[in-house]
C-alpha positions in Angstrom: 77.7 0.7 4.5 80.2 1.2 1.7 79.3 0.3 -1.6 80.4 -0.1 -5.0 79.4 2.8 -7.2 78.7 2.4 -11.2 77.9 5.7 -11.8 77.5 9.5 -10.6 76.2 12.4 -11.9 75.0 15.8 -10.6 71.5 14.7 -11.0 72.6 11.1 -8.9 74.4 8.2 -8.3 74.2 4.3 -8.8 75.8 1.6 -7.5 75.6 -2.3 -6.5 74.2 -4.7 -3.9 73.8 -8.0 -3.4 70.1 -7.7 -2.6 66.8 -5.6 -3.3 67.3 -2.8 -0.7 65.7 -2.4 2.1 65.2 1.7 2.0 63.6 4.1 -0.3 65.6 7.7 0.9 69.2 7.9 2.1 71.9 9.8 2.9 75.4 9.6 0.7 78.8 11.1 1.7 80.9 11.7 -1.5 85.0 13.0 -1.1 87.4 12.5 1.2 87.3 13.5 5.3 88.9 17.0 4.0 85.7 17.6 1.9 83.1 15.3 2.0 79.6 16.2 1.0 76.1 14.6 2.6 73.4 14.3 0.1 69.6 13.2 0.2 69.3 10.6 -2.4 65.8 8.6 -3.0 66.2 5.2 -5.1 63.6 5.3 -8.1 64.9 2.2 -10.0 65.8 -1.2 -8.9 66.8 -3.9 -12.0 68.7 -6.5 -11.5 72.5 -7.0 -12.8 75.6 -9.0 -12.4 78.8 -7.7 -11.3 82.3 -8.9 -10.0 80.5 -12.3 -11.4 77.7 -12.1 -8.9 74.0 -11.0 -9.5 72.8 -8.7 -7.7 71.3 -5.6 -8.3 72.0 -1.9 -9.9 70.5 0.8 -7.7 69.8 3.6 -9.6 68.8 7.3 -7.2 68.0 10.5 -7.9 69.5 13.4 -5.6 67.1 15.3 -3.0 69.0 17.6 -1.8 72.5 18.6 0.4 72.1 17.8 4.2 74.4 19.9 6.8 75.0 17.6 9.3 76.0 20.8 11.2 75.7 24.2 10.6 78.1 25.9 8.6 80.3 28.2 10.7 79.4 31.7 10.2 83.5 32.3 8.9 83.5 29.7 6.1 81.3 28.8 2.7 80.6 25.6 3.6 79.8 23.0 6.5 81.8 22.1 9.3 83.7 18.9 9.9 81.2 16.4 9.9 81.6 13.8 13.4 83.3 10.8 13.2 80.2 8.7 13.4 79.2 9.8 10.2 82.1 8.2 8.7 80.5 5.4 6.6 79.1 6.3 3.0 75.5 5.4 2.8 72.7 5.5 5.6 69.9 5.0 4.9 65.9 4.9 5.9 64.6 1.8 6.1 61.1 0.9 4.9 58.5 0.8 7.9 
């Protein structure tokens, strides 16, 4: 799901939905396709706000960690190009 972000930090990021959501740990992809970056995130706050004119709700996360989503070749720094399926920028872990 794409979203609209409010803030980002190196410590995490925030951004908007429409509703509460519906998972407590996801991943994010931050860049572009030449040098994205996959990151744990865990939401830890949940108030609600208006934006565009809507209410909805500010989701406010705390980074976890990085997540390879393959490992990086044994020639370059960091990982390599992640697949095409992993093109959108947040998925996430749904509550059980």
């Amino acid at each position: 799901m794409e979203v609209r972000c409010e803030d980002i930090s190196a410590g995490g990021i925030s951004f908007y939905l429409e509703g509460p959501p519906d998972f407590t740990t996801f991943v994010v992809t931050l860049g572009w396709p030449a040098a994205e970056g996959h990151f744990s995130a865990r939401v830890v706050r949940v108030p609600k706000a208006s934006f565009e004119g809507r209410s909805g709700y500010l989701i406010g996360c705390r980074f976890t960690g990085r997540v390879w989503l393959q490992s990086p070749s044994p020639h370059n720094d960091g990982p390599a190009k992640a697949p095409e399926a992993f093109g959108t920028s947040v998925a996430s872990r749904r509550k059980a």
